[in-house]
Structures are given as C-alpha cells and as structure tokens.
N, C-alpha and C positions, 0 to 999 in steps of 0.2 A: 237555376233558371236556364240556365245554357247546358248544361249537363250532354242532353239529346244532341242538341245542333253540335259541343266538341267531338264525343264520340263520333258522331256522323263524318266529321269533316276529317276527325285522325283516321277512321277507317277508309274513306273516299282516295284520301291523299296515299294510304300506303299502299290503299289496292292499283293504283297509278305507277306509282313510281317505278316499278320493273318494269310492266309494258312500255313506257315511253324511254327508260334509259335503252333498252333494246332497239327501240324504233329508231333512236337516236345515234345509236351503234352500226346499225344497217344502214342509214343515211349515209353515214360517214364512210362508211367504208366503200359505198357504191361511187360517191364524191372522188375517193382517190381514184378510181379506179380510170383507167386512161380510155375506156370501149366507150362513156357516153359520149354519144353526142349532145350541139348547143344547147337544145332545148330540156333535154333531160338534164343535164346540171343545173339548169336552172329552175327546175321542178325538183330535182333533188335538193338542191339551195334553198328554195323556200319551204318546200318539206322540214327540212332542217331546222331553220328559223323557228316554223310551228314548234316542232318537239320541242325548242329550246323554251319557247314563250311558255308550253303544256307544262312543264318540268318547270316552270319558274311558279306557275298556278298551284301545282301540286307542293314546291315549296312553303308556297303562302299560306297553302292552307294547314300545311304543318305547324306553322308559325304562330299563325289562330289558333290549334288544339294548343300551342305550348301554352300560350298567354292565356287561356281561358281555364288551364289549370294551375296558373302560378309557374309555371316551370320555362318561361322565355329569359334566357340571357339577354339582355339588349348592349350592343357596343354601343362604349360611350367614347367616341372619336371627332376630331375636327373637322367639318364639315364646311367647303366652299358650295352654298347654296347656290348662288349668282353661275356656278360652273356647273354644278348638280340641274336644275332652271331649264340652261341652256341644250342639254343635254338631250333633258323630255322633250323639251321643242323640237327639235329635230324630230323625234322618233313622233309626235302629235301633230306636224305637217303632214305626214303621207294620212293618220285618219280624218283630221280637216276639209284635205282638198276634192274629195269626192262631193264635198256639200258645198264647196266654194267661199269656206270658212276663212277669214282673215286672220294670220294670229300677230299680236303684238306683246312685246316687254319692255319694261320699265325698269332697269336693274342697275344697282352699283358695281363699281369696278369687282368687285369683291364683298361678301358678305360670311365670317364663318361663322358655327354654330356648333354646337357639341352634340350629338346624338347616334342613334344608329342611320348609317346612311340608307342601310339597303330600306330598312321602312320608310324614312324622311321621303325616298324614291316613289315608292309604290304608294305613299297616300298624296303626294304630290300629282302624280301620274294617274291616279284612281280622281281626283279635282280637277285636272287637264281633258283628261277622258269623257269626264260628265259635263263640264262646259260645253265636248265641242258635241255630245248625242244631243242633251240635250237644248238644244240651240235651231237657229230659222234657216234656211239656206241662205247664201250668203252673208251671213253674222259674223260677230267677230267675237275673236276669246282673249282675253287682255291678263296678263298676267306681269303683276307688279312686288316689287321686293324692298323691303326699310329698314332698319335697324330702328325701333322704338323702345323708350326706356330701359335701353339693354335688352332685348330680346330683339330675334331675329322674324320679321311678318314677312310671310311670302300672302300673297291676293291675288286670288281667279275669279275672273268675272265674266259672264256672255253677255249676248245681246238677246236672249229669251225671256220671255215676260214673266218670270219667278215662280215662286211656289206658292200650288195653290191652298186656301183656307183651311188650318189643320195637318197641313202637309211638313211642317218643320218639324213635329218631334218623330214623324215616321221617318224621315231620311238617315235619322242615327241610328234605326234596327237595321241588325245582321241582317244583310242579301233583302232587304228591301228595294225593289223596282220601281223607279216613277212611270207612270202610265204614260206615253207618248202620247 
C-alpha cells in the first residue's frame, strides 16, 4: 500500500541531500568569512538555519522510506521528556507569536522514558506545530506531561474547535492536510 509514497519519499530525500549539503557548505564558509557585513551574516545565519531545518526534512523522510520498508533501526535510550518538552517550546514560541498564541506547560521535575529521541522530537514537535496552525489568533497551546501506569503521557491541546465530522481517521494518512 505504501510502496509508491516510500519510493517517492527515498527518491525525493536523496535527490536533496547533495544540493542542500552544499548550500549548507557555502553558507558556512561565507559565515567565516570576515568581508560580511551585519546584515549579511545575518541573512547568511538564517540561510543557514533553513539548510539545517531542509537537511533535517530530507533526513526524515529518509527515515519514513526506512520504516516503511522494515529497515529503521530505532535507539532505544533514556529519554528526559520534561527536558526534551522544554526544548520544543522554545523553538514553538517564535512560530506561536506571529498569531499571538499563548503557550503553557504542565511538567514534572523530570520524566524519563526509553525510546528513540530524535523521533520522540519530531512527533512531539510535528503536535506542537499542529496545535499552534491549527488554532484562532490569540489561543493557547497547553502542553502537559504524567507518568501513568508506568508509561510516560505527554498532552497537546489548543484552543481551536476540533475536528471536523469524519475527520479523525483521515489525520492518521501520510501528508494528510486539514483544510484551514
């Protein structure tokens, strides 16, 4: 069933990954370079940033063709969730405040967990993300964390009026878009 969509996403990802390691090599090197001026470092800086985030996409979707063929290793490491959490948030206040979005958390000192981090990340941050698009201007995104029955819940929640009729088993397809 997936067949189409992995090859699409292994071929998408490898056809990436030279141009942006390069793009990311010229950034850098222009970065050391002592002839920019303010403004251009700081166009070269978030130039940079971009390749890094492009290069993190292209990972991910490397990641999808492994797991969609059986062939994903997944580390299984100790995981500080509550430290991991905190993290995102940081980096989901700068897309927030364009909408005037509030965020709040509810975390223990500490929460560990065994998994692989870097995905724990990206599906945590992939629910961070979608709280704060999909959401009203000025809303809030509430993000809470528990240890119940031995397992570790993390919980994202907005303030947008949910999903509509029919729309819960479509949010679990690959690269499914909610219509704003």
């Amino acid at each position: 069933r997936f067949a189409p969509v992995s090859r699409f996403t292994a071929n998408a990802a490898a056809q990436l990954e030279m141009p942006l390691a390069l793009m990311q090599a010229e950034v850098e090197v222009a970065l050391e370079s002592d002839s920019s001026a303010s403004e251009q470092r700081q166009l070269l800086s978030d130039l940079s940033e971009q390749c890094a985030r492009l290069s993190q996409i292209v990972d991910g979707l490397l990641h999808l063709s492994r797991a969609d063929d059986r062939r994903l290793a997944l580390e299984q490491e100790p995981v500080d969730l509550v430290r991991l959490v905190r993290e995102l948030m940081e980096d989901a206040e700068i897309l927030a405040e364009p909408a005037g979005l509030s965020l709040e958390c509810q975390l223990p000192d500490t929460m560990i967990a065994f998994g692989d981090r870097r995905l724990l990340a990206q599906a945590v941050m992939n629910l961070i993300d979608n709280a704060i698009k999909y959401n009203h201007a000025g809303g809030r995104v509430a993000v809470t964390a528990a240890a119940a029955g031995g397992e570790a819940v993390v919980k994202i929640g907005n303030t947008c009026p949910g999903l509509a009729s029919g729309e819960g088993e479509q949010i679990f397809e690959r690269f499914y878009r909610r219509q704003s």
